[in-house]
ChimeraX commands (.cxc) that place a marker at each C-alpha (Angstrom):
marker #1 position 169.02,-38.49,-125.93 radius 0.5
marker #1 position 172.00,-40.59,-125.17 radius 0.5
marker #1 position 174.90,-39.65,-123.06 radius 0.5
marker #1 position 178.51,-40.24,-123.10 radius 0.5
marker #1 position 179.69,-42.85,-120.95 radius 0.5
marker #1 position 182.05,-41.16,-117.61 radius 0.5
marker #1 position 184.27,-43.99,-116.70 radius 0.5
marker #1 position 185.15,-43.22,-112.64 radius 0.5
marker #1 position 188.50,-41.75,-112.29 radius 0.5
marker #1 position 190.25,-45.14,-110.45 radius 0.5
marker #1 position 189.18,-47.09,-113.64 radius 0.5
marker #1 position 191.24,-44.37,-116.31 radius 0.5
marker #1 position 194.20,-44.44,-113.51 radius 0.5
marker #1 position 193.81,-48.98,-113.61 radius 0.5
marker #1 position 193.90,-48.84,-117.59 radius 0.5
marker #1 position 196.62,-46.50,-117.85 radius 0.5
marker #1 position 198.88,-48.97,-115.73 radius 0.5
marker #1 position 197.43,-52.23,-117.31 radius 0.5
marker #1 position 198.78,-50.29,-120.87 radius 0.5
marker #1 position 201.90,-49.88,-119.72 radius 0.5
marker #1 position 202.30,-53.44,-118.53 radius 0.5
marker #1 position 201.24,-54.78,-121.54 radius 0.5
marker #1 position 203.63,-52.59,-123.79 radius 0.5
marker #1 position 205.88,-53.46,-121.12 radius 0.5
marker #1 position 207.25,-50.40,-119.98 radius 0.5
marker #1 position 206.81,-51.97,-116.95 radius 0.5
marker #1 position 208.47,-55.66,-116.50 radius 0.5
marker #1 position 207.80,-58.13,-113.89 radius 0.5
marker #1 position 208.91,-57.72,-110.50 radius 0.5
marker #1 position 209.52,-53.95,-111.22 radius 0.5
marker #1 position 208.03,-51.23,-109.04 radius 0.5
marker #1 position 204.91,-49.23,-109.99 radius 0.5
marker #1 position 205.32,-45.49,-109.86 radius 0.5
marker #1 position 204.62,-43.99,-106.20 radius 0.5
marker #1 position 201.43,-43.42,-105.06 radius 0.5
marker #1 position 202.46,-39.81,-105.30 radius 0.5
marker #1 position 203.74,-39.85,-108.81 radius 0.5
marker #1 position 200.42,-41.16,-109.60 radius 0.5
marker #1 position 198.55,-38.62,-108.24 radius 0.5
marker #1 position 200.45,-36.25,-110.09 radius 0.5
marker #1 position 199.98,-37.87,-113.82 radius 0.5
marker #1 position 196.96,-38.55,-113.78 radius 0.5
marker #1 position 195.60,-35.34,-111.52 radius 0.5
marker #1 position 193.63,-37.41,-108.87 radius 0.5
marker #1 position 193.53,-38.03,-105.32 radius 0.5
marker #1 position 195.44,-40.82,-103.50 radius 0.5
marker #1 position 192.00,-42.06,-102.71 radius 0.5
marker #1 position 191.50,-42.83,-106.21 radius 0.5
marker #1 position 195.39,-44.39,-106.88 radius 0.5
marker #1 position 194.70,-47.01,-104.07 radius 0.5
marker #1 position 191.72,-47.79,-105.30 radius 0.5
marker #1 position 192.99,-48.47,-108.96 radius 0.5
marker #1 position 196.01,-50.62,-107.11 radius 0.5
marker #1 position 193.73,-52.42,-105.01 radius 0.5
marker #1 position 191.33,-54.01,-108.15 radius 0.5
marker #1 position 195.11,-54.41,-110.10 radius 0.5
marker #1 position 196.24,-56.45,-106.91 radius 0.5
marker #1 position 193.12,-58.45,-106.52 radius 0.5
marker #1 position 192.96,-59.65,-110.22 radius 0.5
marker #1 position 196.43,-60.58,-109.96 radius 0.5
marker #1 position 198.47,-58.07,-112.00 radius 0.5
marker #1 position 200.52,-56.75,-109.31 radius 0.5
marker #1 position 201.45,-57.69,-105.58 radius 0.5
marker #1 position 202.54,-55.36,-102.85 radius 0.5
marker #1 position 205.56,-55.73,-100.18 radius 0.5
marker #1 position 204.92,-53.84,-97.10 radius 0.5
marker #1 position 206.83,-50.92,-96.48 radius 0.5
marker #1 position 208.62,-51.16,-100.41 radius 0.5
marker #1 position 205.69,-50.79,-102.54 radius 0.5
marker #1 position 204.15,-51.91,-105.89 radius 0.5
marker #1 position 205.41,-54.68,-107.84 radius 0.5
marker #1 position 204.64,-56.14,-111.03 radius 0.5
marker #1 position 203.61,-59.68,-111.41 radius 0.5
marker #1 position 204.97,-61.64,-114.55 radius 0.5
marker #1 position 202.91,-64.16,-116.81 radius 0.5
marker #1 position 202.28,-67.66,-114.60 radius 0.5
marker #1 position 202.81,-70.95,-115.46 radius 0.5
marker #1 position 200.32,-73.76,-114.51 radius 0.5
marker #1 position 200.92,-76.83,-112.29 radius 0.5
marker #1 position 198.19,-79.30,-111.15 radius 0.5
marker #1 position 198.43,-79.93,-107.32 radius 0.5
marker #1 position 197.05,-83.56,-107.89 radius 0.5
marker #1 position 199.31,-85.03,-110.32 radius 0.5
marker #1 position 203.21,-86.01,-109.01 radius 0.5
marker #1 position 205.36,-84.72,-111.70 radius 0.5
marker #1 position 208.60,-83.69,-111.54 radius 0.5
marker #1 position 209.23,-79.59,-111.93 radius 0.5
marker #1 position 211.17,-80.30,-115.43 radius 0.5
marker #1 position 207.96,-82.11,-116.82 radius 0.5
marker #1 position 205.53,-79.62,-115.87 radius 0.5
marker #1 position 208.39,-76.64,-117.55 radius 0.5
marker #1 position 208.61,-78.89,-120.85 radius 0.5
marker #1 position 204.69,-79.72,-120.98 radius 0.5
marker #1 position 204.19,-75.99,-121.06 radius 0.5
marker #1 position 206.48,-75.87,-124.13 radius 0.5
marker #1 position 209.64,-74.20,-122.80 radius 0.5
marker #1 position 212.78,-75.85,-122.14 radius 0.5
marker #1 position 213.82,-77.36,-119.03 radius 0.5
marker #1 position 217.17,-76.74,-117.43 radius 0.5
marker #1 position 218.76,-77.75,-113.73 radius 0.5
marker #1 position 221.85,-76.76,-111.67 radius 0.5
marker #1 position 222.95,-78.78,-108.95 radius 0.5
marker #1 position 224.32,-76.71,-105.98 radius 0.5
marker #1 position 225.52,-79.51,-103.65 radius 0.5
marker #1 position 224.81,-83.46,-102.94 radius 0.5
marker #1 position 226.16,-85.53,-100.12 radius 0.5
marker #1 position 225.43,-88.34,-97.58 radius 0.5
marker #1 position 224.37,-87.32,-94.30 radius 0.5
marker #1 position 223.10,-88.51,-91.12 radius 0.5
marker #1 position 218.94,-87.79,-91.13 radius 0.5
marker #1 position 218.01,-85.65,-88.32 radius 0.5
marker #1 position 214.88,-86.09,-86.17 radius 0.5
marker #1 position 212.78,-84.00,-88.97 radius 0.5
marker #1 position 213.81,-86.80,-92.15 radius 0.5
marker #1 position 213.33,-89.83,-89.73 radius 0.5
marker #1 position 209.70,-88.90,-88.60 radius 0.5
marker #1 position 209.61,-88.42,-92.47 radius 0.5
marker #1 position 210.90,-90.96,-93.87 radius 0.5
marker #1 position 210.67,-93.81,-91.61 radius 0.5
marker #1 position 214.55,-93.94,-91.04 radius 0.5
marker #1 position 216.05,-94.72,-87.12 radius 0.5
marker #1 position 218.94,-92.83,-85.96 radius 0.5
marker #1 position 222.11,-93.52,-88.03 radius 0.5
marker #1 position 220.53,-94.02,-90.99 radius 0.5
marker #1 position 221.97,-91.92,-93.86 radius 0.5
marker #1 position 220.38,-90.29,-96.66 radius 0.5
marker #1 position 221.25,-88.35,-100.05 radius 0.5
marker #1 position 220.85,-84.69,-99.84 radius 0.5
marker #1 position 220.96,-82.38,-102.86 radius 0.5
marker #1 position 219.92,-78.98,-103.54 radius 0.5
marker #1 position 218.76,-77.75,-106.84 radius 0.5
marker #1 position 218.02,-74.94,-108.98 radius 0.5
marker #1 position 215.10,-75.64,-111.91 radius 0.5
marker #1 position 215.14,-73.10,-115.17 radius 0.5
marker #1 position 212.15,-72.36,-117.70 radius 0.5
marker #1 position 213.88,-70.81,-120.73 radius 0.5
marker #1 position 217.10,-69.72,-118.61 radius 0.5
marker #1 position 215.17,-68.32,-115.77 radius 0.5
marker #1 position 214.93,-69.30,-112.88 radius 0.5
marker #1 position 211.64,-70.99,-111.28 radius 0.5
marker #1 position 212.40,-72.98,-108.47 radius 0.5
marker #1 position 215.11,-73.74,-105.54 radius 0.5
marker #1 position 214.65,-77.42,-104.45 radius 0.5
marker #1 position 216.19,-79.46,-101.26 radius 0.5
marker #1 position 215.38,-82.95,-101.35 radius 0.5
marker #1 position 216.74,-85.98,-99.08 radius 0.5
marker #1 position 216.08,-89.73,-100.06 radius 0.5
marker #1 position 217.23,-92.87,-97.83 radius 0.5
marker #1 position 220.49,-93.86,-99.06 radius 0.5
marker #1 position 219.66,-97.33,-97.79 radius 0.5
marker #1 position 217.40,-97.79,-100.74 radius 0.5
marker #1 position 219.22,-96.10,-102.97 radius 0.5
marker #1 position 222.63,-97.00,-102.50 radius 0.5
marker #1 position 225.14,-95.43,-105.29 radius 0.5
marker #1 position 222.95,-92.54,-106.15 radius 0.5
marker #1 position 225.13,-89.75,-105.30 radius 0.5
marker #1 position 227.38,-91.13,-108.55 radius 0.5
marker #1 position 224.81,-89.44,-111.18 radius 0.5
marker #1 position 224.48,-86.35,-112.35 radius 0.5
marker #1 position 221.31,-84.49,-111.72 radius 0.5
marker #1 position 221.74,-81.64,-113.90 radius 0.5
marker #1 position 221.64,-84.12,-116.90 radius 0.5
marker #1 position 219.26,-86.68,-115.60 radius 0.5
marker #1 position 215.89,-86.86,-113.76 radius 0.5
marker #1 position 215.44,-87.96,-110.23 radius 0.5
marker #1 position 212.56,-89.36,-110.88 radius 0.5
marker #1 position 213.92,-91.24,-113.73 radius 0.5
marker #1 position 216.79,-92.47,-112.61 radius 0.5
marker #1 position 214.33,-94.11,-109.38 radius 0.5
marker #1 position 211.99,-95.33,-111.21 radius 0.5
marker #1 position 214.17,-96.99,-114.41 radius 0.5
marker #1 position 217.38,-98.06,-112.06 radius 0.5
marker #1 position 215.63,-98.45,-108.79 radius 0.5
marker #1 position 212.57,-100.30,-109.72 radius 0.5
marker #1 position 210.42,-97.53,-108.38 radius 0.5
marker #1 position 207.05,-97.54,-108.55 radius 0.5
marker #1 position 205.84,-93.71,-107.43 radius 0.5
marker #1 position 202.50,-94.12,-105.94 radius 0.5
marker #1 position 201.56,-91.18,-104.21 radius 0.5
marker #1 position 202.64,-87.63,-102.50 radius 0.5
marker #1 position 201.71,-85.76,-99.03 radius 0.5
marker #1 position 202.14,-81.98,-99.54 radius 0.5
marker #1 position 201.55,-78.81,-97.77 radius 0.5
marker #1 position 202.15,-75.39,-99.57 radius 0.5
marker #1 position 202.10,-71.79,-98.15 radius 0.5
marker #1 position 202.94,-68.45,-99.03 radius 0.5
marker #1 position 206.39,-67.70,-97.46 radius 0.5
marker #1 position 208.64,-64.30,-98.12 radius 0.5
marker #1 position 212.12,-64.73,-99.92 radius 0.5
marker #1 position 215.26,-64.85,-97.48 radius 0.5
marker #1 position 218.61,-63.55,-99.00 radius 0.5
marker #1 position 220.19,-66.86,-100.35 radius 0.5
marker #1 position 216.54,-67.99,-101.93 radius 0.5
marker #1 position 217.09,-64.90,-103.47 radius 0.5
marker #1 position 220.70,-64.99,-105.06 radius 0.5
marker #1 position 219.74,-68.38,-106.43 radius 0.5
marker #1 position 215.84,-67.41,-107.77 radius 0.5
marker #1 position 217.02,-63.85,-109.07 radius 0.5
marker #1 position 214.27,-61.60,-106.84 radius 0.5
marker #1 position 214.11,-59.34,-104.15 radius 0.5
marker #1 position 214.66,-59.82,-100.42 radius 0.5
marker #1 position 210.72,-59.78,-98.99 radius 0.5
marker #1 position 209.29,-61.10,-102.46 radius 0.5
marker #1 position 206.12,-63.09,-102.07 radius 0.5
marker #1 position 207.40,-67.41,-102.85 radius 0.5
marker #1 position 205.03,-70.77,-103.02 radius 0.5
marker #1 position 206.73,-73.21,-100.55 radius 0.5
marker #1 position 206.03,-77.12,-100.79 radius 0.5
marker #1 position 207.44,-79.69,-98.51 radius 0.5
marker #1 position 206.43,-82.82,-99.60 radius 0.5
marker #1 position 207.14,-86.69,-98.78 radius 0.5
marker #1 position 206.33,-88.92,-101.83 radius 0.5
marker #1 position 205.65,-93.04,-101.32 radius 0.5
marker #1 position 206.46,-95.32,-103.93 radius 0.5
marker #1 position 206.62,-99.14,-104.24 radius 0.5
marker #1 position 209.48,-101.30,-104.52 radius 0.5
marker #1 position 208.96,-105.19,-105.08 radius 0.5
marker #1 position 205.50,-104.67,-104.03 radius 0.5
marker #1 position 206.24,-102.99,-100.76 radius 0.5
marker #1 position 205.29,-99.09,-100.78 radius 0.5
marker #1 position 208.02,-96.77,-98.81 radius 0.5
marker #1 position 208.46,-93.06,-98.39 radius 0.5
marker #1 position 211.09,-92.67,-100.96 radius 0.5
marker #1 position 211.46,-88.82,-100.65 radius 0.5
marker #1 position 210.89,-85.76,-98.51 radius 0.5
marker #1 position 211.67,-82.73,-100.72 radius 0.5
marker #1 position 211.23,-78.94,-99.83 radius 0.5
marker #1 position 210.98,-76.49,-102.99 radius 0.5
marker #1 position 210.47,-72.72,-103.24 radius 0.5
marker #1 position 208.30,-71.32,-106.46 radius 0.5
marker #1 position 208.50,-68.16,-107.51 radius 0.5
marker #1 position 205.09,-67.06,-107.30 radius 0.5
marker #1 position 205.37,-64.51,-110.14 radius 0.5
marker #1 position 205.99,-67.05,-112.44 radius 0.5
marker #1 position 203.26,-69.80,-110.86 radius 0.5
marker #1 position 200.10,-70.71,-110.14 radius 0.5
marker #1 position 198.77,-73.65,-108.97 radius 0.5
marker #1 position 195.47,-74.78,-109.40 radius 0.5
marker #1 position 193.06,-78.27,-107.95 radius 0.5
marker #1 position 190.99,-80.08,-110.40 radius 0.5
marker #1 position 188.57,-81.69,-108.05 radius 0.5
marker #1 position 185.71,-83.91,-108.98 radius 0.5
marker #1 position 182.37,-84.73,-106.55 radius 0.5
marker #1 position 181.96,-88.72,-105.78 radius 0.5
marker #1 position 179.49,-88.61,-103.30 radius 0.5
marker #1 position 175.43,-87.44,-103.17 radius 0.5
marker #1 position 174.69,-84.01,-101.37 radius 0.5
marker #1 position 173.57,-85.49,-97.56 radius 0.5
marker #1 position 170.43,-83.65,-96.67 radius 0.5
marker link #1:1,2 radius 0.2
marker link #1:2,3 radius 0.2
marker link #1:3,4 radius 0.2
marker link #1:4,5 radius 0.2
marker link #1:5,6 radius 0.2
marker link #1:6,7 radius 0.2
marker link #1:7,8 radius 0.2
marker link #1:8,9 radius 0.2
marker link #1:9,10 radius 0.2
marker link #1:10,11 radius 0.2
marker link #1:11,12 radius 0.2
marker link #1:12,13 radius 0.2
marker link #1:13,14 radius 0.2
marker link #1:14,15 radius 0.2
marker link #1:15,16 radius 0.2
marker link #1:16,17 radius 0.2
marker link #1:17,18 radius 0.2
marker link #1:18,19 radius 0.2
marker link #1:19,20 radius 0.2
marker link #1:20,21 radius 0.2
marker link #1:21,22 radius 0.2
marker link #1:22,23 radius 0.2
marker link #1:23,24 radius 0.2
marker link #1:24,25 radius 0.2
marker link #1:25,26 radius 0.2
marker link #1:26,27 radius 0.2
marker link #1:27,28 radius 0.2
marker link #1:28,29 radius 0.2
marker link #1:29,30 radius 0.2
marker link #1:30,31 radius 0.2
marker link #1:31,32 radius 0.2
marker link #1:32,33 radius 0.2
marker link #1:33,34 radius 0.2
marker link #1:34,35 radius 0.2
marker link #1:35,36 radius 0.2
marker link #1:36,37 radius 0.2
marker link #1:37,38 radius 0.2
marker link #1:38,39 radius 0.2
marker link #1:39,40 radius 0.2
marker link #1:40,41 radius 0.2
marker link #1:41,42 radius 0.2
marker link #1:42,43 radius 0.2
marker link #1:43,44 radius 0.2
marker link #1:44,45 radius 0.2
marker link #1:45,46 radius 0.2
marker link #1:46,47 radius 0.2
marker link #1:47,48 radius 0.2
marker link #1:48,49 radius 0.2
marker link #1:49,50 radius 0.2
marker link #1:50,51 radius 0.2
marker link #1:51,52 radius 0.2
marker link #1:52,53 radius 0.2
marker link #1:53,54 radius 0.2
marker link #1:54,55 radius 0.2
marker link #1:55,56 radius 0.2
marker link #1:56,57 radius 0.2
marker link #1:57,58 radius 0.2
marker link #1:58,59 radius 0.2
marker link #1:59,60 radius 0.2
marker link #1:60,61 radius 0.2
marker link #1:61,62 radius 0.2
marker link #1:62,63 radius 0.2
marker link #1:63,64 radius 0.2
marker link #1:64,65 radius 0.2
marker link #1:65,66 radius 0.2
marker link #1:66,67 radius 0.2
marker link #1:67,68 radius 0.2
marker link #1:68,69 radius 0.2
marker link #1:69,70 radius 0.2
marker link #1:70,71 radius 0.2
marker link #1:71,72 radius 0.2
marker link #1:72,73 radius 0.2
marker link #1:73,74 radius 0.2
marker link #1:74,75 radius 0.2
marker link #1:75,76 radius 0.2
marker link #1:76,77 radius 0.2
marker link #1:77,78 radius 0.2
marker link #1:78,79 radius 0.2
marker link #1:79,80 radius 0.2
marker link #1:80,81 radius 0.2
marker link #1:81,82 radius 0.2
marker link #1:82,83 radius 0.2
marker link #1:83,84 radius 0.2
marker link #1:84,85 radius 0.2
marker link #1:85,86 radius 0.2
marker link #1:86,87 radius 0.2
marker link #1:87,88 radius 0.2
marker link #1:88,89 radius 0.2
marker link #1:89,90 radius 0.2
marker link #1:90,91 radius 0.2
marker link #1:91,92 radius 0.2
marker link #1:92,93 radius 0.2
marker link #1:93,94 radius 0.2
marker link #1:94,95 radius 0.2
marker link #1:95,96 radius 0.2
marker link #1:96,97 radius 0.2
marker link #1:97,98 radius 0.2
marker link #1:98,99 radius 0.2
marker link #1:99,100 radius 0.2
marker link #1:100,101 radius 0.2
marker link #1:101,102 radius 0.2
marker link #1:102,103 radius 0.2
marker link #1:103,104 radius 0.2
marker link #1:104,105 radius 0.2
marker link #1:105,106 radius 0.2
marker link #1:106,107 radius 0.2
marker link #1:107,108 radius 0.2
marker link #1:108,109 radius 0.2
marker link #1:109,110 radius 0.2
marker link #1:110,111 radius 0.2
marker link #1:111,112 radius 0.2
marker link #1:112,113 radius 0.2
marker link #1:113,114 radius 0.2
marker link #1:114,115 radius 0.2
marker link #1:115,116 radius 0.2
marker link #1:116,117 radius 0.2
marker link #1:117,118 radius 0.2
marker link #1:118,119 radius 0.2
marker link #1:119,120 radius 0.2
marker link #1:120,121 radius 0.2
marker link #1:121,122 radius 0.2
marker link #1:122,123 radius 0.2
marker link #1:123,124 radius 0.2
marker link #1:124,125 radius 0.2
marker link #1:125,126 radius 0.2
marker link #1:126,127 radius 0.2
marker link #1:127,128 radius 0.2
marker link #1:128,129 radius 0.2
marker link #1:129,130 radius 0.2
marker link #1:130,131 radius 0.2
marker link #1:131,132 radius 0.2
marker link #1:132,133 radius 0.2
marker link #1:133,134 radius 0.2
marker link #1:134,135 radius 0.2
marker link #1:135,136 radius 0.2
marker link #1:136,137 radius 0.2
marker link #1:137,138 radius 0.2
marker link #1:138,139 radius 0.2
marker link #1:139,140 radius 0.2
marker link #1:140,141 radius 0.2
marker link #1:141,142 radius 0.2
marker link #1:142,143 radius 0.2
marker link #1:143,144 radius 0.2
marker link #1:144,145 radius 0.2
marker link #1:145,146 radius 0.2
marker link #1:146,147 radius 0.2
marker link #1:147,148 radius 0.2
marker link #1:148,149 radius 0.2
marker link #1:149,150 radius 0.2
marker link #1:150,151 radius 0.2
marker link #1:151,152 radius 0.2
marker link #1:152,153 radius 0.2
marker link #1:153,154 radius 0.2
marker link #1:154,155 radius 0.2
marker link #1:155,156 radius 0.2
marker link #1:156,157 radius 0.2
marker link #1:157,158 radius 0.2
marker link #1:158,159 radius 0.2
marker link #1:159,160 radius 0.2
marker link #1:160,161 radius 0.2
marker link #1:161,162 radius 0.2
marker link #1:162,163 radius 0.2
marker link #1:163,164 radius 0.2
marker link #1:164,165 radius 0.2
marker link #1:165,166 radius 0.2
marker link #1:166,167 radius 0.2
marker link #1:167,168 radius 0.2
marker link #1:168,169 radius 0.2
marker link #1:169,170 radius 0.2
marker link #1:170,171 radius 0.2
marker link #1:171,172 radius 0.2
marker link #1:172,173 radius 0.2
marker link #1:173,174 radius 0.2
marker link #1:174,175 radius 0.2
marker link #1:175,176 radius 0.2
marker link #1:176,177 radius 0.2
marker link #1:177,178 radius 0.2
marker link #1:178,179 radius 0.2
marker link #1:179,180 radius 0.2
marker link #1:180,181 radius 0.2
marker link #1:181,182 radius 0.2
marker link #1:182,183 radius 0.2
marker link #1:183,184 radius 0.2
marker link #1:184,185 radius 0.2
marker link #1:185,186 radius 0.2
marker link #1:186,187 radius 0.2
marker link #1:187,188 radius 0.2
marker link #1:188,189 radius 0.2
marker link #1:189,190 radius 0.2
marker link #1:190,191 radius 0.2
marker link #1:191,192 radius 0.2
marker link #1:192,193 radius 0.2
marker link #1:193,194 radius 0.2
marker link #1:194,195 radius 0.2
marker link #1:195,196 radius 0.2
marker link #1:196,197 radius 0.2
marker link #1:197,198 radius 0.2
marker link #1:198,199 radius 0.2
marker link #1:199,200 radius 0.2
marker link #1:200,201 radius 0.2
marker link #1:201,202 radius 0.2
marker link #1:202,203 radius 0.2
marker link #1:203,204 radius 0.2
marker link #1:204,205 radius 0.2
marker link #1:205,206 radius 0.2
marker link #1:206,207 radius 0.2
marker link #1:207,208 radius 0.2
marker link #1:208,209 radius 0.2
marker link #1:209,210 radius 0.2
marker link #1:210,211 radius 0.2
marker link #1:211,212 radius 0.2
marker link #1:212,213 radius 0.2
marker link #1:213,214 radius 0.2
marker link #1:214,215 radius 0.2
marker link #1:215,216 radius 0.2
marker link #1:216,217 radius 0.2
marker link #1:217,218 radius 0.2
marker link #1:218,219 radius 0.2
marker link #1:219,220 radius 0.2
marker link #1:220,221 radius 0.2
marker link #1:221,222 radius 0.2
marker link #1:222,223 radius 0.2
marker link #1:223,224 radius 0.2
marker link #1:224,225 radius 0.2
marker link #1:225,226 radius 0.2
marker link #1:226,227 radius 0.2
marker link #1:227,228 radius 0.2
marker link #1:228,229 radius 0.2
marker link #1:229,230 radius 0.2
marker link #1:230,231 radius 0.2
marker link #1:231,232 radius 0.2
marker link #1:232,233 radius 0.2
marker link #1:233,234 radius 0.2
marker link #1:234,235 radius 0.2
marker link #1:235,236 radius 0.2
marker link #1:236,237 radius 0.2
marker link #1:237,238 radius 0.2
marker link #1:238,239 radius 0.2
marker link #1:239,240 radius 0.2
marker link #1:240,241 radius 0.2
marker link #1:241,242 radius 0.2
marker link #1:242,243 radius 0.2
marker link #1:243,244 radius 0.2
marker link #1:244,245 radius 0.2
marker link #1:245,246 radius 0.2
marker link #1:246,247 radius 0.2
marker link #1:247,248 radius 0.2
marker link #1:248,249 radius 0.2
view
């Protein structure tokens, strides 16, 4: 004779919260009920509520902050780590529309950290400019870039909420972008990354630095060292790697 199915308790408690993330009753970045309240609606032990949290955390519906709590994670977008695009392509190729603020640009002497960089000596200037990147009017990304102003004299004359960095180097510059060094680690939001991104002090964030090389008249040069913070509730990033050589026995 066949029986009825018993689910255990911390897999009613994880479906209850999944259902009220996808009615969304809960939106991303908002807390989950205490621990306590928990307990209390669904008549279970706090045993069982961490247990239920800790499968929602590990398949990537929700991420904790120690000492806050339970947050929600929103839908995340895709970017490929191997390709070089620009953050506007990658927003647009996912089919939402791309926006960009400019916060500042200037010319400034590089400091020790953009010379070892970028190949510059001391005096050299280069073109600083912060930015803010959008995906349907929210926002992604907070990047600080510097270039060598001595290959790009004039740039500081466009305006890069209109136009695309990488556009402008590569159509008015002669640019040829060849390649791209980059690190990335999980870092915690500080107060102004979070006035400009729109989260919470303490919020998980992607950061990249990254110096990209490109040719001009058949000479290749690090044209860029850029440092950019991703809202990690919004992205993912994922390698698409491919084996070239035999397994060595």
């Amino acid at each position: 004779m066949a029986t009825g199915y018993n689910p255990p308790k911390y897999f009613t408690v994880k479906n209850s919260i999944l259902k009220m993330l996808d009615s969304g009753e809960l939106e991303a970045n908002a807390p989950l009920p205490s621990e306590r309240e928990l307990m209390l609606s669904h008549d279970v032990s706090r045993i069982t509520i961490r247990k239920a949290i800790e499968e929602l955390e590990q398949e990537g519906y929700v991420y904790k902050i120690q000492g806050k709590g339970t947050f929600v994670k929103g839908d995340q977008k895709r970017q490929n780590l191997i390709s070089i695009t620009s953050c506007t392509e990658d927003v647009k190729r996912q089919g939402m529309t791309a926006t960009r603020k400019v916060l500042f640009n200037c010319i400034i002497d590089a400091d020790r950290k953009r010379q070892s960089r970028l190949q510059l000596i001391e005096g050299d200037k280069v073109f600083n400019m912060a930015r803010i990147y959008y995906a349907d009017g929210e926002p992604i990304n907070h990047t600080t870039v510097y270039l060598p102003y001595k290959l790009f004299p004039g740039i500081e004359a466009y305006d890069f909420s209109q136009c695309s960095l990488y556009g402008v180097l590569e159509e008015d510059y002669g640019v040829k972008i060849t390649r791209a060094e980059r690190t990335l680690e999980a870092v915690l939001a500080y107060e102004d990354i979070c006035r400009y991104l729109n989260v919470n002090a303490g919020v998980p964030l992607i950061l990249f630095n990254c110096v990209t090389y490109g040719e001009i008249k058949g000479r290749e040069y690090p044209i860029e060292n850029f440092k950019c913070y991703y809202r990690s509730d919004r992205f993912k990033f994922y390698i698409d790697q491919v084996r070239k050589d035999k397994f060595e026995k």
